[in-house]
The first five atom37 places (N, CA, C, CB, O) and aatype in JSON, in Angstrom:
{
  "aatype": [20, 20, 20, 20, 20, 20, 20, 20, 20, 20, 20, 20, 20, 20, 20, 20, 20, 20, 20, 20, 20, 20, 20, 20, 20, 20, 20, 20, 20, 20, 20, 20, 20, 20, 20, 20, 20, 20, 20, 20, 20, 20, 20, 20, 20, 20, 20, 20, 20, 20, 20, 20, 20, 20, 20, 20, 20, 20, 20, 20, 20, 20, 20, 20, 20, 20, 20, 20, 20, 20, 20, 20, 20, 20, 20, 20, 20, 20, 20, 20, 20, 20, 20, 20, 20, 20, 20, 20, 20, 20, 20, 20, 20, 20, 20, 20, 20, 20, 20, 20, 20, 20, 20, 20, 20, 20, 20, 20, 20, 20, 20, 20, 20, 20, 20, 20, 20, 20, 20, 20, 20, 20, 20, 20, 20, 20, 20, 20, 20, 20, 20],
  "atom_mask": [
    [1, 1, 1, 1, 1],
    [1, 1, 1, 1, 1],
    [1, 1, 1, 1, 1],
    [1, 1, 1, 1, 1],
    [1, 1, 1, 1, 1],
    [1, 1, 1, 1, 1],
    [1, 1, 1, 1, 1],
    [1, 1, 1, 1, 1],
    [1, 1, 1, 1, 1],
    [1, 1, 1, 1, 1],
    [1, 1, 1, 1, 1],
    [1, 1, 1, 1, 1],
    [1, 1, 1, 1, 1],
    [1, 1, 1, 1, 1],
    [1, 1, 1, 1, 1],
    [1, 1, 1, 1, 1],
    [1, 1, 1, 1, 1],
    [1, 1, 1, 1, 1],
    [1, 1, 1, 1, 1],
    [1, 1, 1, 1, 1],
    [1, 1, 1, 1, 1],
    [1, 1, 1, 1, 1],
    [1, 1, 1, 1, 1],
    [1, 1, 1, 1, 1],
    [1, 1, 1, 1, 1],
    [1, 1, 1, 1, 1],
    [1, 1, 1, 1, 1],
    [1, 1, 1, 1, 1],
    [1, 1, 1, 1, 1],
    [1, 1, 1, 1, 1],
    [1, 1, 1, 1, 1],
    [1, 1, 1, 1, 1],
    [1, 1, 1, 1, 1],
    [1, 1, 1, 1, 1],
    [1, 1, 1, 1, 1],
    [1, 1, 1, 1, 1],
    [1, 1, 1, 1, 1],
    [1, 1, 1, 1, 1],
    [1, 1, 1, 1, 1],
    [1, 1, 1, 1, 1],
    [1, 1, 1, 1, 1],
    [1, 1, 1, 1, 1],
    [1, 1, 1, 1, 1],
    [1, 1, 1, 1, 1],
    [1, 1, 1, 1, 1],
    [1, 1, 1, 1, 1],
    [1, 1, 1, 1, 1],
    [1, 1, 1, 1, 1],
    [1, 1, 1, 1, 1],
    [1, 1, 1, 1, 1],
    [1, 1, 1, 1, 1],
    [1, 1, 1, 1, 1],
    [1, 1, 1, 1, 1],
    [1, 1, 1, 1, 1],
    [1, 1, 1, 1, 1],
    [1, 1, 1, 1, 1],
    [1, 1, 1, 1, 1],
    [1, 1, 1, 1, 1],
    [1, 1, 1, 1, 1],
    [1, 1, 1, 1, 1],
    [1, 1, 1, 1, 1],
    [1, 1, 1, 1, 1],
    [1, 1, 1, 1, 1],
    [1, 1, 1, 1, 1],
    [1, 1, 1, 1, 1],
    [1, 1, 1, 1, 1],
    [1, 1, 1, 1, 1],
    [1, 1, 1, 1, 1],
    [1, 1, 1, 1, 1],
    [1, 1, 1, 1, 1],
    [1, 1, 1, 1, 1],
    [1, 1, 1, 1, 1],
    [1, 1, 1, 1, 1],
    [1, 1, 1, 1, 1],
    [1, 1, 1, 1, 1],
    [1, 1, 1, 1, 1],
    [1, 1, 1, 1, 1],
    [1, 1, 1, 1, 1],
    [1, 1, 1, 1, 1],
    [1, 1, 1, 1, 1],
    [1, 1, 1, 1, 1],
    [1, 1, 1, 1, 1],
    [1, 1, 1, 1, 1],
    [1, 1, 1, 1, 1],
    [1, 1, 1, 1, 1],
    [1, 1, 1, 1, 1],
    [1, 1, 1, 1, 1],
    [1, 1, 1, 1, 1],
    [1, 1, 1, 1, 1],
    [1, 1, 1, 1, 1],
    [1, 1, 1, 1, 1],
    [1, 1, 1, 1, 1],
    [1, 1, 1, 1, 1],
    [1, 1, 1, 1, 1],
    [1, 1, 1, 1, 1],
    [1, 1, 1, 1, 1],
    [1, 1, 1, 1, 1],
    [1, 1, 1, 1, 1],
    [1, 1, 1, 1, 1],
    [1, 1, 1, 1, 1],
    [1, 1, 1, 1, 1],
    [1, 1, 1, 1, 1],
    [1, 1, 1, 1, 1],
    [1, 1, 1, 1, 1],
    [1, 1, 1, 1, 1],
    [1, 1, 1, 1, 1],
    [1, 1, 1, 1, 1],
    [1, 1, 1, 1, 1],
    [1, 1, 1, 1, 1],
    [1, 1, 1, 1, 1],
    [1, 1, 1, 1, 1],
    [1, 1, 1, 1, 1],
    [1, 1, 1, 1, 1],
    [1, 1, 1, 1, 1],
    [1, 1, 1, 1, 1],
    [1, 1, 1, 1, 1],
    [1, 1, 1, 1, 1],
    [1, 1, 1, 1, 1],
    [1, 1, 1, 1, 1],
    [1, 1, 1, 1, 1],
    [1, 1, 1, 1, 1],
    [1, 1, 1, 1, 1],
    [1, 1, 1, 1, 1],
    [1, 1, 1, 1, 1],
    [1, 1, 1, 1, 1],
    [1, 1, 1, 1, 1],
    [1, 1, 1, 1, 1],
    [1, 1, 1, 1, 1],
    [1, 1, 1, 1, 1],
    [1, 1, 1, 1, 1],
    [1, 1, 1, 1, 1]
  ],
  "atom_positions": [
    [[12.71, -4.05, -18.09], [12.3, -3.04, -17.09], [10.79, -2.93, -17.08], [12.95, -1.66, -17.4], [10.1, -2.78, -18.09]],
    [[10.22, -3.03, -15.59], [8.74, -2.94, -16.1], [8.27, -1.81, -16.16], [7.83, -3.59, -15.4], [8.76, -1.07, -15.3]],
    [[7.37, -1.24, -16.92], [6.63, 0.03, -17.28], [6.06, 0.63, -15.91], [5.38, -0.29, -18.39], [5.98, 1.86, -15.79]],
    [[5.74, -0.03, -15.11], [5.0, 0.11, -13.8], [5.38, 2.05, -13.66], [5.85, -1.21, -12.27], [6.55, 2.42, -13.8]],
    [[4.36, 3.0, -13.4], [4.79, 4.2, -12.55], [5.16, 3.65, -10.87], [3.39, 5.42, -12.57], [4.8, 2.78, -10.08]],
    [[5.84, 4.48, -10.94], [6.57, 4.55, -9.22], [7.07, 6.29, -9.2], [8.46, 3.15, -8.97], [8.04, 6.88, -9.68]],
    [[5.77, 6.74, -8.34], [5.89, 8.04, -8.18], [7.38, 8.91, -7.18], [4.49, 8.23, -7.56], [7.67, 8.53, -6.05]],
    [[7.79, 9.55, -7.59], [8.89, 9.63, -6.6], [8.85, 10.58, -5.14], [10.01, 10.11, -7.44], [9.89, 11.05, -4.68]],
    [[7.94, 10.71, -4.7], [7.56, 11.28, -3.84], [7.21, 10.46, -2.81], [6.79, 12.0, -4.2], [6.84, 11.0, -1.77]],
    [[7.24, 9.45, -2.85], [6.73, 8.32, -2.28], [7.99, 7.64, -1.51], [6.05, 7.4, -3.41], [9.18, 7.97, -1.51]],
    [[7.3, 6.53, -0.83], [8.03, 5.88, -0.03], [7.62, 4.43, -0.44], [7.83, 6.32, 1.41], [6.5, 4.44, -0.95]],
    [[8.22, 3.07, -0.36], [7.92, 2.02, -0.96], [8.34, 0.92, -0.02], [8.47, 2.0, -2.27], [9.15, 1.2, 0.86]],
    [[7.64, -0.9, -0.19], [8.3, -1.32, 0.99], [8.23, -2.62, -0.12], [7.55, -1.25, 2.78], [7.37, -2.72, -0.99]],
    [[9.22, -3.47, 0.1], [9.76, -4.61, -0.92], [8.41, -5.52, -0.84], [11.38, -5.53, -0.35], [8.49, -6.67, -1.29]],
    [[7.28, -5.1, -0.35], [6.01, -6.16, -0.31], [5.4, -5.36, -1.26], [5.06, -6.48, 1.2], [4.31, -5.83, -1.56]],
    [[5.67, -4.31, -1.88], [4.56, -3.62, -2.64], [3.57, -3.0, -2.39], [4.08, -4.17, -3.21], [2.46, -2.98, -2.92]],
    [[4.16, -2.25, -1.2], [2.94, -1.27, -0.38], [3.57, -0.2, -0.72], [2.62, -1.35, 1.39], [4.71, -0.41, -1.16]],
    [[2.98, 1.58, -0.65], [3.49, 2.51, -0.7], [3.04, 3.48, 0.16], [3.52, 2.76, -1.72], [1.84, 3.65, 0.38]],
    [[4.22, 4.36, 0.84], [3.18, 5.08, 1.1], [3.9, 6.44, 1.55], [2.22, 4.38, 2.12], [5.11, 6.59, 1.76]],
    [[2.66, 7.58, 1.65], [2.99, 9.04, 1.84], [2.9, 9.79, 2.94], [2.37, 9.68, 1.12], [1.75, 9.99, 3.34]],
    [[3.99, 10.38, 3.7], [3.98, 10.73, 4.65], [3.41, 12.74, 4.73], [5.39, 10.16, 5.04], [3.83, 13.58, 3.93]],
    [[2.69, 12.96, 5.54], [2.68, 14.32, 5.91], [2.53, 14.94, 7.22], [1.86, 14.79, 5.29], [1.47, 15.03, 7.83]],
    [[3.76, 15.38, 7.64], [3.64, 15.21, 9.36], [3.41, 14.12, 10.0], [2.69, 15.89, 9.94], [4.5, 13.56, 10.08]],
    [[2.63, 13.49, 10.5], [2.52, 12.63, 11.28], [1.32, 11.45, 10.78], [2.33, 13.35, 12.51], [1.02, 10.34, 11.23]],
    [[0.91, 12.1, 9.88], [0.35, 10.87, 9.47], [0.83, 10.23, 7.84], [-1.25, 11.17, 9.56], [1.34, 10.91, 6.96]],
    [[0.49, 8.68, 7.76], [0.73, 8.4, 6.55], [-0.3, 7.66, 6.01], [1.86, 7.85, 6.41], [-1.09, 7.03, 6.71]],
    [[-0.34, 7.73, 4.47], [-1.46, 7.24, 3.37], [-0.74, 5.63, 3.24], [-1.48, 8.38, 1.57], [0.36, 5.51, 3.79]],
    [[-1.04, 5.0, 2.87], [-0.5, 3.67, 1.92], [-1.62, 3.37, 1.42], [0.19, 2.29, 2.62], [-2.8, 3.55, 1.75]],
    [[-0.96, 2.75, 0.34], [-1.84, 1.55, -0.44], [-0.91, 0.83, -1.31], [-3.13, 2.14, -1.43], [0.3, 1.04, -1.2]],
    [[-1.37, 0.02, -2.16], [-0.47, -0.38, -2.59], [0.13, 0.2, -4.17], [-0.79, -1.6, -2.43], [-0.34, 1.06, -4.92]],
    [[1.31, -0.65, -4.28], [2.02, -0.04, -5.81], [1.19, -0.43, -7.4], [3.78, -0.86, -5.95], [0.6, -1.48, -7.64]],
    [[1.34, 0.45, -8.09], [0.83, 0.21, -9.77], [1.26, -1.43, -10.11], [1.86, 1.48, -11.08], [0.43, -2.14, -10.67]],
    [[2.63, -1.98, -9.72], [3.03, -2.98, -9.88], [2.07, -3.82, -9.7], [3.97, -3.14, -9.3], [1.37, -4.44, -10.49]],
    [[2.16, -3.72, -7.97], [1.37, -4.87, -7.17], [-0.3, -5.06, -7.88], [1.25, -4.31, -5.31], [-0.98, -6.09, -7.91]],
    [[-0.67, -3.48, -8.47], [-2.12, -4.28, -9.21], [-1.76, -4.92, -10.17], [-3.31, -3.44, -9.82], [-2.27, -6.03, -10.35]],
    [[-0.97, -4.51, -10.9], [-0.82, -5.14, -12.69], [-0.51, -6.82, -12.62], [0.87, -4.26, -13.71], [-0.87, -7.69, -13.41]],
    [[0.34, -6.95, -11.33], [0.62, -8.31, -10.86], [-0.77, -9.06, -10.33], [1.73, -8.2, -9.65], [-0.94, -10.25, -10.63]],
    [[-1.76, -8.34, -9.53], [-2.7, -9.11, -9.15], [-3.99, -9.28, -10.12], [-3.0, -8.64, -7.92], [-4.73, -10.26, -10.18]],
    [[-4.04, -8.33, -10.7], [-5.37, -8.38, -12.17], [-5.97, -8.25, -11.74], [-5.89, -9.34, -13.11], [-5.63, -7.86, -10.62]],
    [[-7.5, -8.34, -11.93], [-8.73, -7.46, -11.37], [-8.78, -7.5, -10.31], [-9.96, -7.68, -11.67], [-8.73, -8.68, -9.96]],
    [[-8.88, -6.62, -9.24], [-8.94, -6.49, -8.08], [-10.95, -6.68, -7.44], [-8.06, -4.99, -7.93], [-11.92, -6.05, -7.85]],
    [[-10.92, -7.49, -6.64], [-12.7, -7.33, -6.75], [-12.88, -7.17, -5.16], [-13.79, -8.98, -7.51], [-14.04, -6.96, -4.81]],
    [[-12.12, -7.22, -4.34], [-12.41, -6.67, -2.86], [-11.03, -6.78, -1.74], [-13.78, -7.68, -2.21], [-10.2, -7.67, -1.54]],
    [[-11.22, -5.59, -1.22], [-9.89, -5.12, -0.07], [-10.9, -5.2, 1.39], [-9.04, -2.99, -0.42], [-12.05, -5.0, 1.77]],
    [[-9.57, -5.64, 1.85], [-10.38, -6.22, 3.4], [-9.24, -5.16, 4.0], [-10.29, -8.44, 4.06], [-8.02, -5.03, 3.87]],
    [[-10.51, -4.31, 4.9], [-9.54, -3.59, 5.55], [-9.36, -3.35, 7.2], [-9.69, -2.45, 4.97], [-10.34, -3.75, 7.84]],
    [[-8.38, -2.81, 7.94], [-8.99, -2.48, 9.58], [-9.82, -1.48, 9.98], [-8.01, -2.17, 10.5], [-9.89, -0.4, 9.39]],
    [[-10.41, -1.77, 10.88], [-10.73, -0.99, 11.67], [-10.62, 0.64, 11.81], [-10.3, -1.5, 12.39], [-9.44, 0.73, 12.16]],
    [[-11.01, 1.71, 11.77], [-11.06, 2.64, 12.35], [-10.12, 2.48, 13.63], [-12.34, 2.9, 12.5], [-9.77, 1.3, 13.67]],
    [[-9.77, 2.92, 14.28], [-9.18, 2.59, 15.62], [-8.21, 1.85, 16.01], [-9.87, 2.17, 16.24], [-7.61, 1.98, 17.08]],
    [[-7.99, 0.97, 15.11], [-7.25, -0.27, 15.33], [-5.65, 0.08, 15.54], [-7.5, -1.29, 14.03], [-5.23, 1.24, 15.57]],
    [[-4.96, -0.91, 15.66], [-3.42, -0.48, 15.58], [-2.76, -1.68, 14.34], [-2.53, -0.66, 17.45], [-2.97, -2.88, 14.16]],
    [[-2.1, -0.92, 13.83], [-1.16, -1.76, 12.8], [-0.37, -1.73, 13.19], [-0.87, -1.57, 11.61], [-0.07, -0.86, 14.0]],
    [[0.76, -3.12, 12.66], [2.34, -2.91, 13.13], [2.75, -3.33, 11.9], [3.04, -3.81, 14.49], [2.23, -3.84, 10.91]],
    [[3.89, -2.95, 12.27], [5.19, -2.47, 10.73], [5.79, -4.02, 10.94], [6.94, -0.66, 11.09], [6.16, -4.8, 11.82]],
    [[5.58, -3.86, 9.04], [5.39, -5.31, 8.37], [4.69, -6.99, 8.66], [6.56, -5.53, 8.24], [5.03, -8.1, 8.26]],
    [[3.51, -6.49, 9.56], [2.76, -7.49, 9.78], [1.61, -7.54, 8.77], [2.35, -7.45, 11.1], [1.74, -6.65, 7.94]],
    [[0.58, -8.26, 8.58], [-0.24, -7.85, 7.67], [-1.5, -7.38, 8.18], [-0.39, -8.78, 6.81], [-1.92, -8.02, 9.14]],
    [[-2.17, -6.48, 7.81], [-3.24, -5.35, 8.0], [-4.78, -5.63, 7.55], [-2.74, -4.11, 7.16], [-5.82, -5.23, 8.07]],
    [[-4.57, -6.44, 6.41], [-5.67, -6.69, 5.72], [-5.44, -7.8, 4.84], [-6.09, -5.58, 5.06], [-4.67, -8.73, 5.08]],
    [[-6.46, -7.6, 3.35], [-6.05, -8.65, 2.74], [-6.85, -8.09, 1.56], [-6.31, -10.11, 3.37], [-7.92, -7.52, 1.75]],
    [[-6.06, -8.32, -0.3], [-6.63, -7.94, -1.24], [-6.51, -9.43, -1.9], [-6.06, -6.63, -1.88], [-5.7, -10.35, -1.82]],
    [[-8.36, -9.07, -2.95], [-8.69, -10.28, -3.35], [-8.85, -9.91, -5.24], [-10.22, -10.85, -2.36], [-9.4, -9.04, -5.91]],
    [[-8.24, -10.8, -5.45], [-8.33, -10.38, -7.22], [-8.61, -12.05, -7.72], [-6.38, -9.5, -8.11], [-8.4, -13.14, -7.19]],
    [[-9.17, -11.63, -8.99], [-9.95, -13.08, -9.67], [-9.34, -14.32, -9.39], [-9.99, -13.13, -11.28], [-9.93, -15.35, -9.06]],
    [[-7.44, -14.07, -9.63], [-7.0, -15.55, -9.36], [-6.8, -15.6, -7.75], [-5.48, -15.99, -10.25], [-7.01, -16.77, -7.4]],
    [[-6.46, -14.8, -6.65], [-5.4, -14.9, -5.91], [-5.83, -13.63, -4.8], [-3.94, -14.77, -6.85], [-6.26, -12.52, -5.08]],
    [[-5.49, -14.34, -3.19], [-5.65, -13.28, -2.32], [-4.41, -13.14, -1.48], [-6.84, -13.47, -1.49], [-3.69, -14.11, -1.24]],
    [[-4.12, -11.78, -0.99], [-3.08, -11.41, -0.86], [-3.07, -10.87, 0.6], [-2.76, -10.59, -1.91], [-4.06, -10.31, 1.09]],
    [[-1.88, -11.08, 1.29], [-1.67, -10.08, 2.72], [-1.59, -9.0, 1.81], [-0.16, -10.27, 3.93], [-1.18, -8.91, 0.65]],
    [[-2.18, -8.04, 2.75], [-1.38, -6.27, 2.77], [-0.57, -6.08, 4.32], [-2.96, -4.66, 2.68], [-0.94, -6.04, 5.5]],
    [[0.84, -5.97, 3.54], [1.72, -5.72, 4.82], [1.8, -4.42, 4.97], [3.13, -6.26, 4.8], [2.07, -3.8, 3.94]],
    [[1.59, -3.56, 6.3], [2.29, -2.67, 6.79], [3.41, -2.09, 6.82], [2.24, -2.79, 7.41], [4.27, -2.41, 7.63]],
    [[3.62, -0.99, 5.79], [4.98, -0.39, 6.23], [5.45, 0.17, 7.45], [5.2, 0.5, 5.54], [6.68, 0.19, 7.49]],
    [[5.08, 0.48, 8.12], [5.16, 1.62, 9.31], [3.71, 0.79, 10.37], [4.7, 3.77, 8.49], [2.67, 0.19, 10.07]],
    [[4.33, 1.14, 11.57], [2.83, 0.55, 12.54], [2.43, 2.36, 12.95], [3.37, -0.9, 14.59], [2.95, 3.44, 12.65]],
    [[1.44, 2.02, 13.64], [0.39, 3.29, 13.94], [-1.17, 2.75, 14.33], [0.25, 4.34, 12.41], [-1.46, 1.56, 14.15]],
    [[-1.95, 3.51, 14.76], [-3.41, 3.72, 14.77], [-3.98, 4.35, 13.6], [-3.78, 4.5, 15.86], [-3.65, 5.37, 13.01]],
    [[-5.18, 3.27, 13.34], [-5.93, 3.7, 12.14], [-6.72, 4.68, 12.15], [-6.62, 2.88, 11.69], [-7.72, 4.62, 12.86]],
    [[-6.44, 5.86, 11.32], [-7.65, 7.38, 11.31], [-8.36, 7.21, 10.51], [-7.26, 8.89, 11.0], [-9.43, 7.78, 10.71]],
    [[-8.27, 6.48, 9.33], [-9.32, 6.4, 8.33], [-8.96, 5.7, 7.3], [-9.77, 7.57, 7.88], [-7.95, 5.96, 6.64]],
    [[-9.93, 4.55, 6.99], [-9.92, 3.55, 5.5], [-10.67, 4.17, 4.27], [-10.77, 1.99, 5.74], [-11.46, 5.06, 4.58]],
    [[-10.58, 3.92, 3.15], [-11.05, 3.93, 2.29], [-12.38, 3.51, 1.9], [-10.39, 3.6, 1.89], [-12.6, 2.77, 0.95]],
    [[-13.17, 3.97, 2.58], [-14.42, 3.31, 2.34], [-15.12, 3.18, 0.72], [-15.36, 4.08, 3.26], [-16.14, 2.52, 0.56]],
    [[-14.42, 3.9, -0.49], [-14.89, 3.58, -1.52], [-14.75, 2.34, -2.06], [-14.6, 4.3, -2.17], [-15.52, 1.88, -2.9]],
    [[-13.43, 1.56, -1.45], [-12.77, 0.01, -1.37], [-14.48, -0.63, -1.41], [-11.54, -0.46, 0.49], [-15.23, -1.42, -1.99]],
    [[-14.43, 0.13, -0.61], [-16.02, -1.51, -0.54], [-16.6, -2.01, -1.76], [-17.8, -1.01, 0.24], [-16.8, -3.17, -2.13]],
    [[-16.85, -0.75, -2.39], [-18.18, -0.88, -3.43], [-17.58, -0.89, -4.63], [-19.35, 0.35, -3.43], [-18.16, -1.4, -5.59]],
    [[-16.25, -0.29, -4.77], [-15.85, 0.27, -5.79], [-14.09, -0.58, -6.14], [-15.97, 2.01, -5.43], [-13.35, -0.13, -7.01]],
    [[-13.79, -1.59, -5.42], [-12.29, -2.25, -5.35], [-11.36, -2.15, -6.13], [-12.23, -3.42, -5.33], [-10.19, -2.01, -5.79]],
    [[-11.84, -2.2, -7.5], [-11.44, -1.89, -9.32], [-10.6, -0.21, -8.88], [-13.53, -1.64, -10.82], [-9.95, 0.12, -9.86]],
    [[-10.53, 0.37, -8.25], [-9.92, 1.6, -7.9], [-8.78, 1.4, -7.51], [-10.5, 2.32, -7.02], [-8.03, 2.37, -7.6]],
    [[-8.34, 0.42, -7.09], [-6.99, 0.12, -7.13], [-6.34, -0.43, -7.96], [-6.72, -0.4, -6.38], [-5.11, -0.38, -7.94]],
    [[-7.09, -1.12, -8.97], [-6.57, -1.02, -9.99], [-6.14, 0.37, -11.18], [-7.26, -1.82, -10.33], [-5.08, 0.65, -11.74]],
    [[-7.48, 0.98, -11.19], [-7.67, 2.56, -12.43], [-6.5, 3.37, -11.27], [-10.08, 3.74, -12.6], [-6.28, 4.5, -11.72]],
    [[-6.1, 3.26, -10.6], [-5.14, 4.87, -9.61], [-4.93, 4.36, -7.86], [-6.66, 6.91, -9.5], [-5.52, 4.55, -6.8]],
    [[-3.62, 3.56, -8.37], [-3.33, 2.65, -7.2], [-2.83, 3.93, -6.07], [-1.97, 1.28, -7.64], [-2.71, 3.72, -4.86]],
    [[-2.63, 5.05, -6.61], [-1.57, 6.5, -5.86], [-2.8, 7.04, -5.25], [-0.59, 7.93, -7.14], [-2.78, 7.3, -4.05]],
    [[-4.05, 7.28, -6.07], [-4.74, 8.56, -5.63], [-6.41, 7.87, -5.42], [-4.56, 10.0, -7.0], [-6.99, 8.2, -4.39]],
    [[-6.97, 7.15, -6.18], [-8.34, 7.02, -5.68], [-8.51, 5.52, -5.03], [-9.4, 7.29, -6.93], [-9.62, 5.29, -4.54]],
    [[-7.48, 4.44, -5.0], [-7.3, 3.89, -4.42], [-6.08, 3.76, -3.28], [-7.55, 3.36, -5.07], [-5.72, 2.64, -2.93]],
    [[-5.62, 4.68, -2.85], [-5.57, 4.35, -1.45], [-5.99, 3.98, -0.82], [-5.51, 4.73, -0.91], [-7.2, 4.23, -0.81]],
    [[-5.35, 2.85, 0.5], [-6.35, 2.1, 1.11], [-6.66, 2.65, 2.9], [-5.77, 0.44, 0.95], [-7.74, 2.55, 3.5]],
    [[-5.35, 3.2, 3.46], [-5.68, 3.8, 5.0], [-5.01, 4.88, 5.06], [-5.27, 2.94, 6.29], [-4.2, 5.1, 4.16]],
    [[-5.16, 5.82, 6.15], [-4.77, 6.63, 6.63], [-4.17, 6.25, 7.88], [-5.57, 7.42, 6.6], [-5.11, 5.71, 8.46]],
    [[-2.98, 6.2, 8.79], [-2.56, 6.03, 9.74], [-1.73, 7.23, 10.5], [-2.02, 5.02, 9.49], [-0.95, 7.97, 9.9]],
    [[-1.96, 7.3, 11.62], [-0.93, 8.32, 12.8], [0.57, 7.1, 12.95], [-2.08, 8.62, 15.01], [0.59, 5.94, 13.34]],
    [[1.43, 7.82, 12.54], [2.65, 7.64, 12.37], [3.04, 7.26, 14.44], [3.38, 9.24, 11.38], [2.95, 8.15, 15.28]],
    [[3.44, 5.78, 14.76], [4.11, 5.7, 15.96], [5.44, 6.46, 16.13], [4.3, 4.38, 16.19], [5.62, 7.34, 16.98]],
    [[6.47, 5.96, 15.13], [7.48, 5.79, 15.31], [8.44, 6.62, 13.98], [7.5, 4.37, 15.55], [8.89, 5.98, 13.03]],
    [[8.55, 7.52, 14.08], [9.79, 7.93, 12.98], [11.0, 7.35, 12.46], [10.34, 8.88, 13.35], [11.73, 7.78, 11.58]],
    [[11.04, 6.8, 12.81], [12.45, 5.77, 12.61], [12.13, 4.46, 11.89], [13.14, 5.26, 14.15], [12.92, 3.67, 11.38]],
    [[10.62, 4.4, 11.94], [10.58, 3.14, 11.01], [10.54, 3.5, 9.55], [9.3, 2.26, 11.31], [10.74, 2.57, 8.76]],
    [[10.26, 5.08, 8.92], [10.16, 5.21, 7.6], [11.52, 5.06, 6.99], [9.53, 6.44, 7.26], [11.65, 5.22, 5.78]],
    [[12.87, 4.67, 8.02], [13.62, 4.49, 7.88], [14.15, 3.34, 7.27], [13.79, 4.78, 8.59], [15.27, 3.32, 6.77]],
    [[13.27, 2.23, 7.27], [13.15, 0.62, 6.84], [12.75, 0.88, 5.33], [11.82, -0.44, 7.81], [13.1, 0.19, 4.38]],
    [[11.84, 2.14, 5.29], [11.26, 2.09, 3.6], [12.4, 1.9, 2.67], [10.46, 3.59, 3.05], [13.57, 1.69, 2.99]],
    [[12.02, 1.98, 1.78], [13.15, 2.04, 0.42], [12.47, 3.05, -0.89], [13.39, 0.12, -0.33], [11.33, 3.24, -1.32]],
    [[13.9, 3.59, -1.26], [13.55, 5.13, -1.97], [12.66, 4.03, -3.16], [15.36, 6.49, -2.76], [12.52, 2.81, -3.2]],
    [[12.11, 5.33, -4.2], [11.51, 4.96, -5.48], [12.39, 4.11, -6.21], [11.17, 6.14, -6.31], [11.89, 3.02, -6.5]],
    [[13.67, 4.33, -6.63], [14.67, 3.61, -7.34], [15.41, 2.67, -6.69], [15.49, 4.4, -7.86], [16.29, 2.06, -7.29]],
    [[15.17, 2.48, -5.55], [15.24, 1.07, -5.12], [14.2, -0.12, -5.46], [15.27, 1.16, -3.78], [14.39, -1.27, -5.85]],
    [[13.16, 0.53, -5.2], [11.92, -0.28, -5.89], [11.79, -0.46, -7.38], [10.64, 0.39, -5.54], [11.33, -1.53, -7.79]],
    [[12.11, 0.34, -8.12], [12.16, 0.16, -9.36], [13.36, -0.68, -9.36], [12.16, 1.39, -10.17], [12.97, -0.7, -10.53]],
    [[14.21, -1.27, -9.27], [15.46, -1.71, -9.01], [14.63, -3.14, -8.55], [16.52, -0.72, -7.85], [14.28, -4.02, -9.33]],
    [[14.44, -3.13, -7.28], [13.56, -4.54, -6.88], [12.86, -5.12, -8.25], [12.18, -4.17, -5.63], [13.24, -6.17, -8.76]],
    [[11.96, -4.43, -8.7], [10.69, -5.12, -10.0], [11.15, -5.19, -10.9], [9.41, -4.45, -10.48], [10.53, -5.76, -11.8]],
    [[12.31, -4.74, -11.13], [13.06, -5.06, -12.52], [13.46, -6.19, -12.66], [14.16, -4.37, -12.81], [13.31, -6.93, -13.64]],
    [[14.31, -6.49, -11.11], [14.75, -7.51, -11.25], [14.42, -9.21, -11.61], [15.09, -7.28, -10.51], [14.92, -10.3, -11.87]],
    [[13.23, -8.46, -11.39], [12.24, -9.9, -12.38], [11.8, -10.64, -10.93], [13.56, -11.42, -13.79], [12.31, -11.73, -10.7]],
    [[10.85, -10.06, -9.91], [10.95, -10.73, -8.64], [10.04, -11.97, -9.09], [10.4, -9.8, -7.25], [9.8, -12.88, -8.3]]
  ]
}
């Protein structure tokens, strides 16, 4: 079983994104897993201000010493706000993948897509399984 936290308040998507809904907008970034799996994290490529994401396409892209990665979209929406500490500071997704690394803020399109997420113990369930 891996040690990984998986907060339960959360929402999770089998790519290793997470994310938190409040009213109409939602946070993501990615899971404790997904850093411990990628190792030092040294820069997140992110969208736009403005832009539109769509649910499960990829959004951006995270870069760690060995290996660079899509970041898929759980949910599509318009972007309200990135993480601009990402820039300078990337290693933040590694130290607090939940809270100081978050990577966007998005306006929620569609309600029915948080419906695709999968609870906390499904995900813990997924990473166990030795993906």
């Amino acid at each position: 079983m891996s040690d990984a936290k998986i907060p339960e308040n959360l929402a999770y998507t089998e790519d290793h994104e997470w994310l938190s809904q409040d009213s109409d907008i939602s946070t993501i970034g990615i899971t404790d897993y997904a850093q411990s799996e990628l190792g030092d994290i040294v820069f997140v490529e992110l969208p736009e201000v403005g832009s539109h994401i769509q649910q499960r396409e990829p959004f951006g892209t995270i870069e760690a010493v060995k290996t660079v990665e899509d970041l898929i979209a759980p949910v599509s929406g318009e972007v309200l706000e990135i993480n601009d500490s990402l820039e300078e500071s990337a290693e933040l997704v590694n130290q607090d993948p939940y809270g100081a690394g978050w990577m966007l803020k998005i306006r929620l399109e569609d309600q029915e897509e948080l419906e695709r997420l999968i609870s906390p113990q499904e995900y813990a369930d997924l990473i166990s399984g030795g993906e």
